[in-house]
C-alpha positions in Angstrom: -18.4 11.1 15.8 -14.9 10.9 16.4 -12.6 9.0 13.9 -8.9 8.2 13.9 -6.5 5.6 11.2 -3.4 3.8 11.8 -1.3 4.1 8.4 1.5 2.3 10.3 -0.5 -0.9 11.1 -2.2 -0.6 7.5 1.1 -1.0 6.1 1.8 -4.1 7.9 -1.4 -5.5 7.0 -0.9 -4.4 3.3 2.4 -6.4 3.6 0.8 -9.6 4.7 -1.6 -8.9 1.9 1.1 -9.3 -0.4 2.9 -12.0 0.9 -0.4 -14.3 0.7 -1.4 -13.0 -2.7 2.3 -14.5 -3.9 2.2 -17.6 -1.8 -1.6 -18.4 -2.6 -3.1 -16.6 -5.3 -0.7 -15.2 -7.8 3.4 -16.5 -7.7 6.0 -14.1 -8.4 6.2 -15.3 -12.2 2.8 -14.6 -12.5 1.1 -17.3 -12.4 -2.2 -18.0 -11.0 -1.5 -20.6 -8.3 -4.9 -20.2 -6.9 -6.4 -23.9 -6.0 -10.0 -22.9 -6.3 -9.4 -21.3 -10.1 -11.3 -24.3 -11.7 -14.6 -22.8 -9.3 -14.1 -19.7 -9.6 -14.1 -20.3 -13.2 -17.7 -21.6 -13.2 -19.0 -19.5 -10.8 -18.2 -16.2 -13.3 -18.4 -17.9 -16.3 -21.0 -20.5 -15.8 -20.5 -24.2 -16.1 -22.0 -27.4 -14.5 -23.9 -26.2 -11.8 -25.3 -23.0 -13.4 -26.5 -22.1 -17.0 -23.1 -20.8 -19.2 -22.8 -17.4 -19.7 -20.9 -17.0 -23.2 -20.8 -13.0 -22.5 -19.0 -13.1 -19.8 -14.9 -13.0 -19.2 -13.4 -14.2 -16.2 -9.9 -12.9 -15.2 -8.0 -15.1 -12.7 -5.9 -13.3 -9.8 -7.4 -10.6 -9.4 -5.5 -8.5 -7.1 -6.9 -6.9 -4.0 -6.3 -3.3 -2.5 -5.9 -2.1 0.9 -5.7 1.8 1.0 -3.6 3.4 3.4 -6.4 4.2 6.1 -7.9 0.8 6.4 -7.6 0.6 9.9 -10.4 2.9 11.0 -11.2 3.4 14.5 -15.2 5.4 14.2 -15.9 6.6 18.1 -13.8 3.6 19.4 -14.8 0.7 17.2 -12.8 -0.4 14.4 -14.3 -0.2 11.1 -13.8 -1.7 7.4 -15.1 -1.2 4.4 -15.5 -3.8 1.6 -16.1 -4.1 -2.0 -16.2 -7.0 -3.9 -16.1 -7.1 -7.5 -17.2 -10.1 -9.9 -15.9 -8.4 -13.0 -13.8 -5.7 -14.1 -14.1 -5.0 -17.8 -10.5 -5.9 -18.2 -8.4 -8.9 -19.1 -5.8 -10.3 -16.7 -3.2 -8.8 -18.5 -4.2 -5.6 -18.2 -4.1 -5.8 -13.8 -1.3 -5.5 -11.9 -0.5 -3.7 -8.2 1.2 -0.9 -10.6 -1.8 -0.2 -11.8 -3.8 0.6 -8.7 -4.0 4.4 -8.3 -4.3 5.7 -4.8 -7.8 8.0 -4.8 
């Protein structure tokens, strides 16, 4: 199996991750700017369509995280991997692209 990545493309694509992440999901200031917050709310925390879940936190915004090998080529065939988190264990205050820590 051969495998090559393009860190110079990646870094495009992390800058167009950035730029919609400010324009759609967190501004600048901070703000969460994100016009499906209200469902997203429910879905985490529980609401009309689904039983509450008092135990639960939801943290709006959360930010995503491209590493710097995400576009894989594995014997000729681009390749991605995705991970999708419904909770963190940590309040929004706590997240921010400072605090991601290249592995």
């Amino acid at each position: 199996m051969t495998h090559a990545s393009d860190p110079v493309l990646t870094a495009g694509r992390i800058e167009q991750l950035k730029q919609y992440m400010a324009e759609h999901i967190l501004s600048p200031s901070g703000a969460c700017v994100c016009r499906r917050l209200s469902s997203c709310r429910e879905s985490a925390l529980g609401g009309r369509r689904s039983a509450s879940r008092p135990e639960a936190a939801f943290a709006a915004g959360q930010l995503s995280h491209v590493g710097h090998h995400y576009n894989l080529v594995l014997d000729g065939v681009p390749a991605r991997t995705l991970v999708i988190a419904m909770e963190t264990g940590r309040t929004r205050g706590a997240l921010h692209s400072s605090s991601v820590t290249p592995r």
